[in-house]
C-alpha positions in Angstrom: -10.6 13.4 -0.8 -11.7 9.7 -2.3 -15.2 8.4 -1.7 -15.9 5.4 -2.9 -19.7 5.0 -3.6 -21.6 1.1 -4.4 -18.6 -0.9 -5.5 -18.7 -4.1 -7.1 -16.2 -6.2 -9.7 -16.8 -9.3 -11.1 -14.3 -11.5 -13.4 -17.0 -13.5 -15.7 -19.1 -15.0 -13.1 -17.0 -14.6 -10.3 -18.0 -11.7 -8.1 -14.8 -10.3 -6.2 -16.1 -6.9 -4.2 -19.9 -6.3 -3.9 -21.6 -3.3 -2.3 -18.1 -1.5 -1.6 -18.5 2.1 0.5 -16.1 4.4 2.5 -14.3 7.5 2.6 -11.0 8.9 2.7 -9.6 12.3 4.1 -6.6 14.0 3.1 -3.6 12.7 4.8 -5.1 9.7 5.7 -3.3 6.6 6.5 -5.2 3.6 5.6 -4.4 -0.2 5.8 -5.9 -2.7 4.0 -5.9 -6.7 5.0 -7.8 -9.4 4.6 -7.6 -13.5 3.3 -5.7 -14.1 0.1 -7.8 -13.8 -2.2 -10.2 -11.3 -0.6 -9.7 -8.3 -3.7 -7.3 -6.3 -2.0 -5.2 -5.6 -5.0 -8.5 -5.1 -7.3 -9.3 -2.8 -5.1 -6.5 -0.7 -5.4 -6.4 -1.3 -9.8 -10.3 0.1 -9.5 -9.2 3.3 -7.7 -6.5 3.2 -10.5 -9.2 2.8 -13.3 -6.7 0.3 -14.4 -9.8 -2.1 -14.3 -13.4 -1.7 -15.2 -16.0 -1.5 -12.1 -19.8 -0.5 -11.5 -20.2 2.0 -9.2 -18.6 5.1 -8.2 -15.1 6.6 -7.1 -14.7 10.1 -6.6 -11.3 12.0 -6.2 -11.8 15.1 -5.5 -15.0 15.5 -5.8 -14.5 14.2 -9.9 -14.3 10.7 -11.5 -11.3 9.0 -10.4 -11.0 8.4 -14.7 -11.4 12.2 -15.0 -8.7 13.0 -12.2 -6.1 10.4 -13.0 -6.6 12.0 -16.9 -5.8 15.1 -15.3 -3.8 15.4 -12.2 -2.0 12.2 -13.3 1.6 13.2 -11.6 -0.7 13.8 -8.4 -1.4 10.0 -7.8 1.4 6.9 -7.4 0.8 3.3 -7.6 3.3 0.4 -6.7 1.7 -2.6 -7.5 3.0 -5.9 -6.0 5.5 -7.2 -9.0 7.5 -4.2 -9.7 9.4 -3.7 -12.7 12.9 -2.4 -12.4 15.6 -2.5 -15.1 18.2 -4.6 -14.5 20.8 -3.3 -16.7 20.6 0.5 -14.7 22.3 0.6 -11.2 20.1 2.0 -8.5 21.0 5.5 -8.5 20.5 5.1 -12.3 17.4 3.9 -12.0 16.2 6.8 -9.7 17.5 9.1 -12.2 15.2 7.8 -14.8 12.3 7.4 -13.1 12.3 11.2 -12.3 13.7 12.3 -15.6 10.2 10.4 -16.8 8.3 12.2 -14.1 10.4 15.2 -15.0 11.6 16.1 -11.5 15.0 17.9 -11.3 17.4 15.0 -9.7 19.3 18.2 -8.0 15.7 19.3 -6.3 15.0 15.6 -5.5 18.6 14.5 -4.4 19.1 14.9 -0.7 15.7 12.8 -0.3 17.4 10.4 -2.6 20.5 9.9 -0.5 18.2 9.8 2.6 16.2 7.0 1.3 18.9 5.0 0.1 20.8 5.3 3.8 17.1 4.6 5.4 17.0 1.0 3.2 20.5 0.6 3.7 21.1 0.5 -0.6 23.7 3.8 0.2 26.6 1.3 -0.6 24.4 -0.3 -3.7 23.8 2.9 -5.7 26.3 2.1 -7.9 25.5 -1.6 -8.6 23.7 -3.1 -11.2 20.0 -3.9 -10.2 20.4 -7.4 -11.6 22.7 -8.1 -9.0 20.0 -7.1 -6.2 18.3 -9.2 -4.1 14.7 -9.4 -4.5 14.0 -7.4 -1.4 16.9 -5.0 -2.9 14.3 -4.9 -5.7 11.5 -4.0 -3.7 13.3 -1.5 -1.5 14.7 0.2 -5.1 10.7 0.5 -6.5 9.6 1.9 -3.1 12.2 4.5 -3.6 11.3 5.5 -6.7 7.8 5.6 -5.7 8.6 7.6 -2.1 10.7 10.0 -3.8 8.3 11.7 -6.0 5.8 12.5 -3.1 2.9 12.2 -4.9 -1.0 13.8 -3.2 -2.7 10.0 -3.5 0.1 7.1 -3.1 -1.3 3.4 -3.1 1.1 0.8 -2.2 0.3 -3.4 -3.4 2.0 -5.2 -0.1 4.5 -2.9 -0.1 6.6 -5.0 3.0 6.8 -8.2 0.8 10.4 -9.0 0.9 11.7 -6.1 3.3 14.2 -7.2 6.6 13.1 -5.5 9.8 15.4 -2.5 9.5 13.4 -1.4 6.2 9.6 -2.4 7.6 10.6 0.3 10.8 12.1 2.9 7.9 9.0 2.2 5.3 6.4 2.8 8.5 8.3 6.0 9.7 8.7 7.1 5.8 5.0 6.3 5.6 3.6 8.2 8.7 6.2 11.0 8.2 4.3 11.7 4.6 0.8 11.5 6.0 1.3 14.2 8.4 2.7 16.1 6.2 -0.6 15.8 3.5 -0.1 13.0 2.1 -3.0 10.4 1.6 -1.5 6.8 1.6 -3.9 3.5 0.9 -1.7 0.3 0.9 -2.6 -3.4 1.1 -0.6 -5.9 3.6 -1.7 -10.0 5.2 0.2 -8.0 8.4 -1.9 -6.9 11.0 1.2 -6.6 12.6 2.2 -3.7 10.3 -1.4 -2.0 10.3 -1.5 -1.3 14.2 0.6 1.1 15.5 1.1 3.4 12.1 -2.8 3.6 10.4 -5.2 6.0 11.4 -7.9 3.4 9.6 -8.0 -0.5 8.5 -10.1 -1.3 5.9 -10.9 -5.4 6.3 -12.2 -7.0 3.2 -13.8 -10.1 3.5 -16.4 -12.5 1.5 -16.6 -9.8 -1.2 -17.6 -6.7 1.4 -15.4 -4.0 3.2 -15.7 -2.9 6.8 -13.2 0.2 7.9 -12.5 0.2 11.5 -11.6 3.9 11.6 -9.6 5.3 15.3 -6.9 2.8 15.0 -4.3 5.2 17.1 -7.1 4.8 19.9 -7.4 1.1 20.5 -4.6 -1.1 21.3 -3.1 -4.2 20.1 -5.6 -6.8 21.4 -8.8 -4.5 20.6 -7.4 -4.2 16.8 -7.3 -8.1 16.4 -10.6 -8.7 18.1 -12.3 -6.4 15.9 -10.5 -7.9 12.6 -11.8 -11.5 13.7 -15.1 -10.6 14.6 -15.3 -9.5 10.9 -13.5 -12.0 9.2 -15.7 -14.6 11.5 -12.6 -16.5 12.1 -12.9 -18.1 15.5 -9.6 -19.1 15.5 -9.3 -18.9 20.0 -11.9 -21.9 20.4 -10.4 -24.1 17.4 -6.6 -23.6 18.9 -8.2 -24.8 22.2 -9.4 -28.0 20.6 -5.6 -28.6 18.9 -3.5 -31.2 20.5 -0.2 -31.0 19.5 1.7 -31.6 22.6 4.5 -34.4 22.8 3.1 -37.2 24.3 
């Protein structure tokens, strides 16, 4: 499905991602974390071709240039700052946003309503969007996004923002679309969020990328050793050394 082959971006003289290599399959889930900083996002903008890379990523077996030129309704990205219009109410919004992808709103509709109840906005679709919260705002792009199910869908920290409710809908939304084809890639700093929903991590750190792939095999305390061992964090032996007791 997407093979990435011998990554590396630089900004000027500073090198982001060197020597990047893995694979995805279809209906893969995959979670990517790592330091602030680490290229996460430029990551995701090279598979994108929003930025320009050296190296190789493949889609298909073609260019990821060539397929986003032509399968472009097949792949979905929601970066990190979404855009929304304040001046449409949510269910306008919607509307739009598959008018533009030209999907029939009565074809799309019941999934519409479902998502809306699932981020509790049902009682919001007629507001305006300026009156949203900013996690209103981020539930309202993630809808627009989720509702066009899309073959490739690559989500920029898509929990930023979100109450608990919506992190248990997105995950269930999210692993509900993978088994059913779908090939998700999205970027969190939540190992939290990763563990019990990816079938892969992908850890970047100091410019390389590891994936860990049988996630669904290990459990909680095997996922966070491994993630440590690569970041090279020993953060166990320096809590030890902390005193921060009352005296």
């Amino acid at each position: 499905m997407l093979k990435i082959k011998n990554l590396y971006k630089s900004y000027e003289e500073l090198s982001v991602l060197e020597n990047v290599n893995f694979e995805i399959h279809k209906g893969e889930l995959l979670g990517i974390i790592g330091p602030n900083g680490a290229g996460k996002t430029t990551l995701l903008n090279s598979i994108m071709s929003n930025i320009d890379f050296n190296g190789e990523i493949l889609i298909d077996e073609i260019s990821n240039r060539e397929f986003i030129d032509k399968y472009r309704d097949d792949i979905l990205f929601l970066p990190d700052q979404v855009f929304t219009y304040s001046f449409l109410t949510g269910i306008e919004f919607i509307k739009f946003i598959l008018d533009v992808k030209k999907i029939p709103f009565s074809d799309a509709s019941n999934n519409v309503n479902l998502l809306f109840q699932l981020f509790n906005l049902d009682d919001r679709l007629d507001s305006l969007i300026k009156d949203y919260s900013r996690g209103m705002k981020r539930k309202i792009a993630l809808i627009s996004a989720l509702v066009q199910a899309p073959k490739i869908l690559l989500l920029d920290e898509p929990v930023t923002g979100l109450d608990t409710m919506s992190l248990i809908a997105l995950k269930k939304v999210l692993i509900s679309m993978s088994k059913n084809g779908t090939t998700i890639i999205f970027s969190t700093h939540i190992l939290d969020f990763v563990e019990n929903m990816c079938d892969s991590i992908l850890v970047i750190n100091d410019k390389r990328a590891t994936k860990i792939d049988g996630i669904g095999a290990m459990d909680k305390n095997e996922i966070e050793a491994r993630f440590l061992q690569i970041v090279g964090n020993e953060i166990d032996s320096k809590v030890d050394k902390l005193s921060l007791n009352k005296v």
